[in-house]
mmCIF entry with sequence, helices, sheets and N, C-alpha, C, O atoms, coordinates in Angstrom:
data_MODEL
# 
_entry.id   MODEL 
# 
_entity.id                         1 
_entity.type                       polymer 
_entity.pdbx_number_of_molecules   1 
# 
_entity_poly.entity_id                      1 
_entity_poly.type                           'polypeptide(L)' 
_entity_poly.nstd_linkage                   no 
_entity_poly.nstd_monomer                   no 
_entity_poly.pdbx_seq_one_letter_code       
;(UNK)(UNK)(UNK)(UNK)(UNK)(UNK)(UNK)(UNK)(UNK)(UNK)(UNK)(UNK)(UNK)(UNK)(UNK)(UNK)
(UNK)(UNK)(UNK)(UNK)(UNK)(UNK)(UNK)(UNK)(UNK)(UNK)(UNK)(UNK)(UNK)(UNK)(UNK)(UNK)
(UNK)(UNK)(UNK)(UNK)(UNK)(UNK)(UNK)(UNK)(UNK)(UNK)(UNK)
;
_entity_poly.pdbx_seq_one_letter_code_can   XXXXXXXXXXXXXXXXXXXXXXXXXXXXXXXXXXXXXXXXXXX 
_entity_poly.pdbx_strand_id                 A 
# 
loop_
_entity_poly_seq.entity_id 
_entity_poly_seq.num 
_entity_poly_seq.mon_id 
_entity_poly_seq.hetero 
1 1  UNK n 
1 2  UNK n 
1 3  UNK n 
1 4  UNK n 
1 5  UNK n 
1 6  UNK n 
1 7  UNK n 
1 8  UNK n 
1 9  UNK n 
1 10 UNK n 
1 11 UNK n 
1 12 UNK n 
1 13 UNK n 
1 14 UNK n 
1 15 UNK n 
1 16 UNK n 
1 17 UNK n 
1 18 UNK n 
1 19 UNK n 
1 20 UNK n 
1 21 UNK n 
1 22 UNK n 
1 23 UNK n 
1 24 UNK n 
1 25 UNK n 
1 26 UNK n 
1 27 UNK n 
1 28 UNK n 
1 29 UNK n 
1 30 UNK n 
1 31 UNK n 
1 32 UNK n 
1 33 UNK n 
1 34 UNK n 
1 35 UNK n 
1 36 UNK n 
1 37 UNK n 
1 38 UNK n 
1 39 UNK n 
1 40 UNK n 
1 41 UNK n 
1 42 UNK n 
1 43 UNK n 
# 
_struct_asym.id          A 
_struct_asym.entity_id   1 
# 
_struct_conf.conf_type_id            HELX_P 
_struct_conf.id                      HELX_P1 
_struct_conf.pdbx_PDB_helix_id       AA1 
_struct_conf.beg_label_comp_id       UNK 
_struct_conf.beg_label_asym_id       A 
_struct_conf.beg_label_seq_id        27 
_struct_conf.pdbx_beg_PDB_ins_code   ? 
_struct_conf.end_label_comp_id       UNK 
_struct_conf.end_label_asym_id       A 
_struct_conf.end_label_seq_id        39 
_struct_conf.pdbx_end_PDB_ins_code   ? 
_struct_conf.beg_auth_comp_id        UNK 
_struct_conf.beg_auth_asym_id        A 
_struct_conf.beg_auth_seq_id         27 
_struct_conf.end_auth_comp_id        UNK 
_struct_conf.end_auth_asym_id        A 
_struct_conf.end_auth_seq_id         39 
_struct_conf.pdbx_PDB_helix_class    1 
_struct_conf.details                 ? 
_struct_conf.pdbx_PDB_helix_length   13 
# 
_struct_conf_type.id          HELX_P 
_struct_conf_type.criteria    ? 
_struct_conf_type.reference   ? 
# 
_struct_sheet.id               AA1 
_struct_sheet.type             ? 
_struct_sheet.number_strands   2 
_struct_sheet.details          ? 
# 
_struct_sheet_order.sheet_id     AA1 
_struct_sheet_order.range_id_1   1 
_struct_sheet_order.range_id_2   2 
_struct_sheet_order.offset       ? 
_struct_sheet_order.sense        anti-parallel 
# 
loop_
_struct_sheet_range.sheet_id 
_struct_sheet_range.id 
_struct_sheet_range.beg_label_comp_id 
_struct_sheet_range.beg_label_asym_id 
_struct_sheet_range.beg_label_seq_id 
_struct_sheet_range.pdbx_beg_PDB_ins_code 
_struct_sheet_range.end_label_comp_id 
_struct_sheet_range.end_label_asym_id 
_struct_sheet_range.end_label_seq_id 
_struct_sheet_range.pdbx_end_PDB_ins_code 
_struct_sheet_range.beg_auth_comp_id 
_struct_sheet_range.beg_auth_asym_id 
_struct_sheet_range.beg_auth_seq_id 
_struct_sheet_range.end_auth_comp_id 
_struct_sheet_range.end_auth_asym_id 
_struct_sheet_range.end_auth_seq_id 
AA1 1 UNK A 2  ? UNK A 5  ? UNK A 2  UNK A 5  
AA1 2 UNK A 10 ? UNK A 13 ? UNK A 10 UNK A 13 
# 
loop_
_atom_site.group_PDB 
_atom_site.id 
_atom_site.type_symbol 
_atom_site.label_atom_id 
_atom_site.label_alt_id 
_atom_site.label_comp_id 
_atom_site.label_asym_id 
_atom_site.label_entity_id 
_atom_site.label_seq_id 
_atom_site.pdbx_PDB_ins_code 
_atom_site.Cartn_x 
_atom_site.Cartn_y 
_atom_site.Cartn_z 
_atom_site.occupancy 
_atom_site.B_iso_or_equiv 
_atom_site.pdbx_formal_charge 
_atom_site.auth_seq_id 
_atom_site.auth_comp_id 
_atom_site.auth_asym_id 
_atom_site.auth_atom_id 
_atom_site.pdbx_PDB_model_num 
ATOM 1   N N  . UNK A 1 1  ? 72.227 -5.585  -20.973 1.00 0.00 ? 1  UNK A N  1 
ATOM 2   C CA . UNK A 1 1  ? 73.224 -5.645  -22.001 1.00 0.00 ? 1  UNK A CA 1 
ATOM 3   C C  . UNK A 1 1  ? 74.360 -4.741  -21.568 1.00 0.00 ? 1  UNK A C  1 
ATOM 4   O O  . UNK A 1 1  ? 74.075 -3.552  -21.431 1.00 0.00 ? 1  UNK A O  1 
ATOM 5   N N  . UNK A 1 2  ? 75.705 -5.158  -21.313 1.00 0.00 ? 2  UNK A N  1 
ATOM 6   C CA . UNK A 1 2  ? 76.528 -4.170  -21.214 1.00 0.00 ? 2  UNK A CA 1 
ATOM 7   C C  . UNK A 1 2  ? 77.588 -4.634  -22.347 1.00 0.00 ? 2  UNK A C  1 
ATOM 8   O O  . UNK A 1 2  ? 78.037 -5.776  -22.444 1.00 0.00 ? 2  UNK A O  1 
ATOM 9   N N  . UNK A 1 3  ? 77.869 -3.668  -23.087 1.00 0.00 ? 3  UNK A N  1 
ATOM 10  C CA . UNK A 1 3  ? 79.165 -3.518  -24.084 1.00 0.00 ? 3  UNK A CA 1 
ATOM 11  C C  . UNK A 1 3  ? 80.378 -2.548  -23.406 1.00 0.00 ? 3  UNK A C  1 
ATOM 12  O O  . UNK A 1 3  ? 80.169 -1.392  -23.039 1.00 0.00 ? 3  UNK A O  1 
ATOM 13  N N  . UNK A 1 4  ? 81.968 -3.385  -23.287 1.00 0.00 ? 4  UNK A N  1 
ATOM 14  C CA . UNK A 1 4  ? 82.738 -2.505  -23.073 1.00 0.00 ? 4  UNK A CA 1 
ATOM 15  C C  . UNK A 1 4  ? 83.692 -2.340  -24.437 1.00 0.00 ? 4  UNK A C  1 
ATOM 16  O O  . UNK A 1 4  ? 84.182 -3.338  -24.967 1.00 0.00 ? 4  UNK A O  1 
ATOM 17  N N  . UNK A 1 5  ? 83.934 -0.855  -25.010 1.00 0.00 ? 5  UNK A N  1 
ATOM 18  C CA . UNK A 1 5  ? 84.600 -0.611  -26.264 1.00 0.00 ? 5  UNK A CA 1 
ATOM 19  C C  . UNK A 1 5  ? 85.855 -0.015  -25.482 1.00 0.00 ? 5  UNK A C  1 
ATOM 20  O O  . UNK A 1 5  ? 86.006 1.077   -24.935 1.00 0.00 ? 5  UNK A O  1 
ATOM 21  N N  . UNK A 1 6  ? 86.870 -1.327  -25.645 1.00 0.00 ? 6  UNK A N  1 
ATOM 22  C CA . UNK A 1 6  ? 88.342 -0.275  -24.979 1.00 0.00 ? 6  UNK A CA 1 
ATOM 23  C C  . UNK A 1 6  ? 88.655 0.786   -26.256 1.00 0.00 ? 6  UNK A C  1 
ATOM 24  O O  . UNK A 1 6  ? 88.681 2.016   -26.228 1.00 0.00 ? 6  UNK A O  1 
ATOM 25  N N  . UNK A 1 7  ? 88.858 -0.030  -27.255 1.00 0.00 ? 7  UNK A N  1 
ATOM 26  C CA . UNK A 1 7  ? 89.248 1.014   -28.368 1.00 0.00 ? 7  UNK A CA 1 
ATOM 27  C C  . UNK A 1 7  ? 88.333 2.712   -28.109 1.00 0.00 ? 7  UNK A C  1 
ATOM 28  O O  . UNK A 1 7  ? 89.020 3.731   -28.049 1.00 0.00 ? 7  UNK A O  1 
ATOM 29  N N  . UNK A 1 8  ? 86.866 2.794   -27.985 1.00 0.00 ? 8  UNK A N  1 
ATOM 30  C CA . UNK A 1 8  ? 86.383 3.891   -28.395 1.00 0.00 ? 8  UNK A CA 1 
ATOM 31  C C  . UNK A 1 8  ? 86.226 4.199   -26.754 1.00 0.00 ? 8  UNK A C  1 
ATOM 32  O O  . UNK A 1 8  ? 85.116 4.660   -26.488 1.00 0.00 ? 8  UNK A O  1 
ATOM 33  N N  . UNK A 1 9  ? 86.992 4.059   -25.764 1.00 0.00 ? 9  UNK A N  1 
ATOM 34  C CA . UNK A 1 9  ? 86.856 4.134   -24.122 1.00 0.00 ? 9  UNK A CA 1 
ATOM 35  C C  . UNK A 1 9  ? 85.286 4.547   -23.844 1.00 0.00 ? 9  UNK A C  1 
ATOM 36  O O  . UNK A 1 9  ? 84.893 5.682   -23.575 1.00 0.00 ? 9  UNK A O  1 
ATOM 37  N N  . UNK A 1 10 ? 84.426 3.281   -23.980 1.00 0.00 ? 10 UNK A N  1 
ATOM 38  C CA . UNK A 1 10 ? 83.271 3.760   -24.034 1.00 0.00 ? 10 UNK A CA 1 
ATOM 39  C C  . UNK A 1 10 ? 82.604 2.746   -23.540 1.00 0.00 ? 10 UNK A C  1 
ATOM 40  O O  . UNK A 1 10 ? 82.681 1.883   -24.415 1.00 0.00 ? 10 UNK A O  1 
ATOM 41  N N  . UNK A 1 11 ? 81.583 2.050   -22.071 1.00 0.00 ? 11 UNK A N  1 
ATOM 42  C CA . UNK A 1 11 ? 81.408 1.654   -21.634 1.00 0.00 ? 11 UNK A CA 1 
ATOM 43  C C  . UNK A 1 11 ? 79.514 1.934   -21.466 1.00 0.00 ? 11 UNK A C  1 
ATOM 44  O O  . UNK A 1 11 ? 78.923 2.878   -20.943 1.00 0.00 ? 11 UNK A O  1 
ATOM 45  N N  . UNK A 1 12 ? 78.981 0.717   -22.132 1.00 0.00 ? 12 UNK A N  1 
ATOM 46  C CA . UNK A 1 12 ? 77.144 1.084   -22.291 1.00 0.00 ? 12 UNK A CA 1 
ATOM 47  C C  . UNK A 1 12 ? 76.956 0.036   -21.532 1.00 0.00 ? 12 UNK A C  1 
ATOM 48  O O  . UNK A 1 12 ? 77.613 -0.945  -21.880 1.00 0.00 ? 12 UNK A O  1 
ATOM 49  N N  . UNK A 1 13 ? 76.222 -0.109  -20.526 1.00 0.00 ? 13 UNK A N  1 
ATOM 50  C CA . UNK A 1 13 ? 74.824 -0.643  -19.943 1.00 0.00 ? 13 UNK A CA 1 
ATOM 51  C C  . UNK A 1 13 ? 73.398 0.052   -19.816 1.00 0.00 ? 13 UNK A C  1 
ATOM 52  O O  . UNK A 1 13 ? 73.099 1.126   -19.292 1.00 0.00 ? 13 UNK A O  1 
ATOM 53  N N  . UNK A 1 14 ? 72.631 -0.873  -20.445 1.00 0.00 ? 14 UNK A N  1 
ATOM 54  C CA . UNK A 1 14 ? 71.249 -0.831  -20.715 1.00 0.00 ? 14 UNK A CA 1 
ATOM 55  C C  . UNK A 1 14 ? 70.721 -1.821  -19.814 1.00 0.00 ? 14 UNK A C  1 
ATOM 56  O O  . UNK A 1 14 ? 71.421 -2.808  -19.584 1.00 0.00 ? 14 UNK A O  1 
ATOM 57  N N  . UNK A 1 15 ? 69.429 -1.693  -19.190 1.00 0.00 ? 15 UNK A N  1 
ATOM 58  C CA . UNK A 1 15 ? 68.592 -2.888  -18.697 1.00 0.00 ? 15 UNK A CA 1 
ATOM 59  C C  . UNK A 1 15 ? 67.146 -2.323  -18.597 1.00 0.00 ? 15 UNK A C  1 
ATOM 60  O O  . UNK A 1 15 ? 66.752 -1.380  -17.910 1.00 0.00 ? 15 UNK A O  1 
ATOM 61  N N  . UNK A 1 16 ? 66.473 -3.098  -19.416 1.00 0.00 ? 16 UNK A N  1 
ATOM 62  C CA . UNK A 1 16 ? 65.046 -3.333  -19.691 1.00 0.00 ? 16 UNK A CA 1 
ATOM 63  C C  . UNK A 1 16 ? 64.363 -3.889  -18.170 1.00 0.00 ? 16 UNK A C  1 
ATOM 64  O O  . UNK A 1 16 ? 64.844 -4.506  -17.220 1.00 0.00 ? 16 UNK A O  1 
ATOM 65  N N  . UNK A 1 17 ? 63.147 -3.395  -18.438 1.00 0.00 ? 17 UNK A N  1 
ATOM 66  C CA . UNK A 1 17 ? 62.159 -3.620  -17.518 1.00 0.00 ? 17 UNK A CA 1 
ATOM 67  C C  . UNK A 1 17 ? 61.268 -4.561  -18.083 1.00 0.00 ? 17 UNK A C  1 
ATOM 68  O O  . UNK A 1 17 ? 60.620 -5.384  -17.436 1.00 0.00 ? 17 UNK A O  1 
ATOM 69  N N  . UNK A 1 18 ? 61.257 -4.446  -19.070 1.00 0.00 ? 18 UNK A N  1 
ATOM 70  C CA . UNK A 1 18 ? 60.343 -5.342  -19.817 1.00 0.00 ? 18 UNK A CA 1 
ATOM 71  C C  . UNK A 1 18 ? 60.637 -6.322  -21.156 1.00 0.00 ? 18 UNK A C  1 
ATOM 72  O O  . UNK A 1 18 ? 60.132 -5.975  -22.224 1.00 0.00 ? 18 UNK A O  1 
ATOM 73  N N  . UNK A 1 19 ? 61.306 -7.326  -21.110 1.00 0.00 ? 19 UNK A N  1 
ATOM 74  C CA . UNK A 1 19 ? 62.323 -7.927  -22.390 1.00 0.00 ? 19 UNK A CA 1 
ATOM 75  C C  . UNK A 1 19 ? 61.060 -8.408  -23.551 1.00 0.00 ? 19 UNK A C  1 
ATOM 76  O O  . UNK A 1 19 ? 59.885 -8.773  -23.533 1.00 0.00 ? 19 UNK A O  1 
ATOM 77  N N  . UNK A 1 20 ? 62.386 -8.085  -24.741 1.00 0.00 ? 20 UNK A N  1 
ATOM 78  C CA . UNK A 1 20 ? 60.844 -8.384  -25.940 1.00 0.00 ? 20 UNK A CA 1 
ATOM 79  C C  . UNK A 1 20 ? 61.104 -9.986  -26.042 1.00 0.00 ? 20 UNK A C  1 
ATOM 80  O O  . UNK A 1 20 ? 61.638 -10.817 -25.307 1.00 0.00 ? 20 UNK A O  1 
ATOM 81  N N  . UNK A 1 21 ? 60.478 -10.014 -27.285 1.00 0.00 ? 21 UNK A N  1 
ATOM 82  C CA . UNK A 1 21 ? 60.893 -11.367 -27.562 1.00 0.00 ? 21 UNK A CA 1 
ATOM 83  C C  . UNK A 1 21 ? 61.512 -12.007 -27.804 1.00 0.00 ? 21 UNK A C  1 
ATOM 84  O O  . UNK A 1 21 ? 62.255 -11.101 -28.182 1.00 0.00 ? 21 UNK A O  1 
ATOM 85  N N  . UNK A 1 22 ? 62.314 -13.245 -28.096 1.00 0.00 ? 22 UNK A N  1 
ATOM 86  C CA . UNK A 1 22 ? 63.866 -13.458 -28.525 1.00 0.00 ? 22 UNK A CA 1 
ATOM 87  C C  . UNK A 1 22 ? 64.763 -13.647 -27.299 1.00 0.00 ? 22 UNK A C  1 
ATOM 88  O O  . UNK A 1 22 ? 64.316 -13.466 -26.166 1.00 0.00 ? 22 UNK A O  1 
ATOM 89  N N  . UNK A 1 23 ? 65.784 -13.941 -27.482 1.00 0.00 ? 23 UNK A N  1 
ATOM 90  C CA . UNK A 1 23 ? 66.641 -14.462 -26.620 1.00 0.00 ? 23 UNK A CA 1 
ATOM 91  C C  . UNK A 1 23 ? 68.131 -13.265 -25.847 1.00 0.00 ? 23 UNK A C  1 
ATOM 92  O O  . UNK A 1 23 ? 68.827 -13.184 -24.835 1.00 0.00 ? 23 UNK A O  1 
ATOM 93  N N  . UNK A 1 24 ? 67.967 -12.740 -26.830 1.00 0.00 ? 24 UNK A N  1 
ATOM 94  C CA . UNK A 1 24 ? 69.197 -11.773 -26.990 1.00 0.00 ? 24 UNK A CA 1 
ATOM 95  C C  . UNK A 1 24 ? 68.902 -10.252 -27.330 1.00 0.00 ? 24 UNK A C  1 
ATOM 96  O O  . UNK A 1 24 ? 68.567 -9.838  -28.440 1.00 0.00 ? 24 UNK A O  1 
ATOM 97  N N  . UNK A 1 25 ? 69.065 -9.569  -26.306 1.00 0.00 ? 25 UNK A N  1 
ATOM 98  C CA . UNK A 1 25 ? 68.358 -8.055  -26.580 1.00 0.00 ? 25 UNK A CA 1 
ATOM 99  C C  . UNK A 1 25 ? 66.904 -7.873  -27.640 1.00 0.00 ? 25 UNK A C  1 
ATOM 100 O O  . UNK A 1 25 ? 66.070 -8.669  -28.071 1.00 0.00 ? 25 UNK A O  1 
ATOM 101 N N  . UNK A 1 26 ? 67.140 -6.259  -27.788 1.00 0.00 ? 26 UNK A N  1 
ATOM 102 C CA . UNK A 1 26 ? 66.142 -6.361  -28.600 1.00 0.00 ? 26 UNK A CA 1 
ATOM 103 C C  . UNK A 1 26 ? 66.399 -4.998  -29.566 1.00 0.00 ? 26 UNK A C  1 
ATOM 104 O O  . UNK A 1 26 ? 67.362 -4.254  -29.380 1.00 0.00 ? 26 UNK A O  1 
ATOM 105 N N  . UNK A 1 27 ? 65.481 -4.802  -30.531 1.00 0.00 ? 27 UNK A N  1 
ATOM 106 C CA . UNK A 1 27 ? 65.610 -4.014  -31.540 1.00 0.00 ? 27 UNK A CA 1 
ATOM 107 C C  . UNK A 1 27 ? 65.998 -1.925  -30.909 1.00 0.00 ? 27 UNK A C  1 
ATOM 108 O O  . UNK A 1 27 ? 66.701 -0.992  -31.297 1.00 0.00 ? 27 UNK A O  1 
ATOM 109 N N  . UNK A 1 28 ? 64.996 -2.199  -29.784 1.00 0.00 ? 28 UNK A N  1 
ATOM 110 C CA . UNK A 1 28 ? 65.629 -0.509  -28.992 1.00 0.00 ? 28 UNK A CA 1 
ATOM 111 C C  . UNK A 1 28 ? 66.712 -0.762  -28.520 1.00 0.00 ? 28 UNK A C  1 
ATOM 112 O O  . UNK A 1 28 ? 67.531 -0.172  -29.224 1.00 0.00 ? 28 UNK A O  1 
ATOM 113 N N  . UNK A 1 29 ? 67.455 -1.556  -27.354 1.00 0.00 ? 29 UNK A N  1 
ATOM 114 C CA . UNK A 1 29 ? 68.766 -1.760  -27.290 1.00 0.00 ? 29 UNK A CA 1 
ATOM 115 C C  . UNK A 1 29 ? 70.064 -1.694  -28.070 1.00 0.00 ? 29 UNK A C  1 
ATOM 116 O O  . UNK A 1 29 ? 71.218 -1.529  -27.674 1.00 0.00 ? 29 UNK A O  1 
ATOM 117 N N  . UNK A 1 30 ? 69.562 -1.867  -29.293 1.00 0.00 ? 30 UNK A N  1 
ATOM 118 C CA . UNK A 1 30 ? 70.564 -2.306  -30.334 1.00 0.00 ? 30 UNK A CA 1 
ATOM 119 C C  . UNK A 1 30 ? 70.604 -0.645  -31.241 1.00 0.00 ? 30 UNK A C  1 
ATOM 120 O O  . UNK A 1 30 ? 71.653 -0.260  -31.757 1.00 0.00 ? 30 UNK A O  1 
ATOM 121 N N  . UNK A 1 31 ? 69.478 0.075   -31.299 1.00 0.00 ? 31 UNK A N  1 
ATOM 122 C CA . UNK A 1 31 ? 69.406 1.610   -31.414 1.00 0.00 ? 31 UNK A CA 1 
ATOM 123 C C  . UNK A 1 31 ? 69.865 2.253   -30.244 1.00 0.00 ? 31 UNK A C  1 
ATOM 124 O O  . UNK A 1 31 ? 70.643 3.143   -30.589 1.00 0.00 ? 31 UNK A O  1 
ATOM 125 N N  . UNK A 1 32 ? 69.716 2.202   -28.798 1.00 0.00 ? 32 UNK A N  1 
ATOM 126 C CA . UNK A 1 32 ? 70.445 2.716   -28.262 1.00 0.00 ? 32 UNK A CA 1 
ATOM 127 C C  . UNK A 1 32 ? 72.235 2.700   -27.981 1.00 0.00 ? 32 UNK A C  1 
ATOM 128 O O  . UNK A 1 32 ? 72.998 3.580   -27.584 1.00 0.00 ? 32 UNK A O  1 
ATOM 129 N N  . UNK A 1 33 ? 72.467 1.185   -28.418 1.00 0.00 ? 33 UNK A N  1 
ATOM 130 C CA . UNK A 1 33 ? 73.714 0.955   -28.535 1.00 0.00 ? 33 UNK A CA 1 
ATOM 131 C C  . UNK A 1 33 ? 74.197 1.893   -29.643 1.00 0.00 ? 33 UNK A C  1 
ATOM 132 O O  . UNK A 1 33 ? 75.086 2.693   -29.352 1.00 0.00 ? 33 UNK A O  1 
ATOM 133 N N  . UNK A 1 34 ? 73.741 1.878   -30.784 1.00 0.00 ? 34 UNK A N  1 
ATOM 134 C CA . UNK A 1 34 ? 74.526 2.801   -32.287 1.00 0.00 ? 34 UNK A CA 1 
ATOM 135 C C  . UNK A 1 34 ? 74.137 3.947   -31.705 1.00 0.00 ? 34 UNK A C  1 
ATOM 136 O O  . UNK A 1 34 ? 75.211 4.491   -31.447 1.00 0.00 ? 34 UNK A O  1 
ATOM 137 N N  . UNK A 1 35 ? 73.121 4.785   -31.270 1.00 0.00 ? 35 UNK A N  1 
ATOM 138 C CA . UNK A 1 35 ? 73.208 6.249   -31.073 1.00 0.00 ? 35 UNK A CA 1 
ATOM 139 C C  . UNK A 1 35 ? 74.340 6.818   -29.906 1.00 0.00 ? 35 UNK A C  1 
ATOM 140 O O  . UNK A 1 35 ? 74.923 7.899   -29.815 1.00 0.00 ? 35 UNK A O  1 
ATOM 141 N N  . UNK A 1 36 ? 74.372 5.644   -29.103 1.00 0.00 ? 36 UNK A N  1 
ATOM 142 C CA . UNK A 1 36 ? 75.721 6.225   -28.037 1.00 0.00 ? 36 UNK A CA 1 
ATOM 143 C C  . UNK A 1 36 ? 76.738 6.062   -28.607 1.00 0.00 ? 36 UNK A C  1 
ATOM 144 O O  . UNK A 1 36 ? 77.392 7.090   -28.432 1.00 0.00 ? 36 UNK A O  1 
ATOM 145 N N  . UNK A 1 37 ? 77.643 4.921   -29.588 1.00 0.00 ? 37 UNK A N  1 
ATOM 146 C CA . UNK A 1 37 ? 78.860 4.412   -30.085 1.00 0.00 ? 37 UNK A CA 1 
ATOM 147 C C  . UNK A 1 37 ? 78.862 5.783   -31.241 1.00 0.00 ? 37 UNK A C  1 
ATOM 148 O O  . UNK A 1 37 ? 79.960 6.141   -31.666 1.00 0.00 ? 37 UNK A O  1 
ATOM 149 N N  . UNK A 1 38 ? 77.150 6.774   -31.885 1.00 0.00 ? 38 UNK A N  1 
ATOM 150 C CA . UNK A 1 38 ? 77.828 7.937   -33.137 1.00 0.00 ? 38 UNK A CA 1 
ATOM 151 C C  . UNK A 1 38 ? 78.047 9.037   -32.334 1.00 0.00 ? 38 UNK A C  1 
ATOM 152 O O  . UNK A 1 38 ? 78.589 10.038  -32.802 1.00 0.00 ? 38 UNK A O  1 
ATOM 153 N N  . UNK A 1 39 ? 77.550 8.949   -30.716 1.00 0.00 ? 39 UNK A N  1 
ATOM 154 C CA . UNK A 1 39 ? 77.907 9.802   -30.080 1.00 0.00 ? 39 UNK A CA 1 
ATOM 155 C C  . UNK A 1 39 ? 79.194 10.292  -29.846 1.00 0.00 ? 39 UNK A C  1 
ATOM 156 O O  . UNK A 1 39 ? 79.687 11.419  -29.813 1.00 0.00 ? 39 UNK A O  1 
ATOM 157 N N  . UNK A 1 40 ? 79.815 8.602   -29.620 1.00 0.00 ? 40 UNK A N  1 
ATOM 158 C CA . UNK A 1 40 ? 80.665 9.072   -28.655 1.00 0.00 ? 40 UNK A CA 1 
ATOM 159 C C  . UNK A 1 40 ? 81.601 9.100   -29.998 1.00 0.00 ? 40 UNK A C  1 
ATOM 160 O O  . UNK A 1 40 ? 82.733 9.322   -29.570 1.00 0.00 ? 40 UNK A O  1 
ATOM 161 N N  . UNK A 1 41 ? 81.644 9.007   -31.081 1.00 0.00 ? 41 UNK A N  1 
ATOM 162 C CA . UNK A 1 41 ? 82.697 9.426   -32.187 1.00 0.00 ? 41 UNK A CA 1 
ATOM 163 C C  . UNK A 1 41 ? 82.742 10.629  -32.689 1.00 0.00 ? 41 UNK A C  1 
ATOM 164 O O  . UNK A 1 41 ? 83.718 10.955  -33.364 1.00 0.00 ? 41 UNK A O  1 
ATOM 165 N N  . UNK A 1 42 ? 81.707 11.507  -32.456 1.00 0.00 ? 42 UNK A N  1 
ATOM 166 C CA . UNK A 1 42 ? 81.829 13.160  -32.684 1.00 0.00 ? 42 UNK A CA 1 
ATOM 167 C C  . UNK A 1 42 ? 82.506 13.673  -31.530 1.00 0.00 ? 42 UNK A C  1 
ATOM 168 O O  . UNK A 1 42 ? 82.728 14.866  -31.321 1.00 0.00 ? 42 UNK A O  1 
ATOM 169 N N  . UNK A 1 43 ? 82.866 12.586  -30.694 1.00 0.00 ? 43 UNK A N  1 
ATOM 170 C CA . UNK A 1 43 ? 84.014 13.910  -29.536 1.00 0.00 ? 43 UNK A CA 1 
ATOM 171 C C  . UNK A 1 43 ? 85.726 13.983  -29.657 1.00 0.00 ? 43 UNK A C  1 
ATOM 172 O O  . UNK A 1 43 ? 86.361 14.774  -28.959 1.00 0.00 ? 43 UNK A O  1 
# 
């Protein structure tokens, strides 16, 4: 999964070793995505 945020200049790639189920990420990806995007708004 990579998200690029020009607005918040903030650039996430994630990659699993092991994909869950479903087609499209998964439920930790999608927590690691929001804990980096409240990160990166306290700077």
């Amino acid at each position: 999964m990579v998200v690029n945020d020009l607005d918040r200049r903030i650039t996430f790639v994630y990659v699993m070793n092991r994909m869950a189920d479903g087609l499209i990420g998964s439920d930790r990806s999608d927590a690691y995505l929001k804990v980096t995007f409240d990160a990166g708004s306290t700077l």
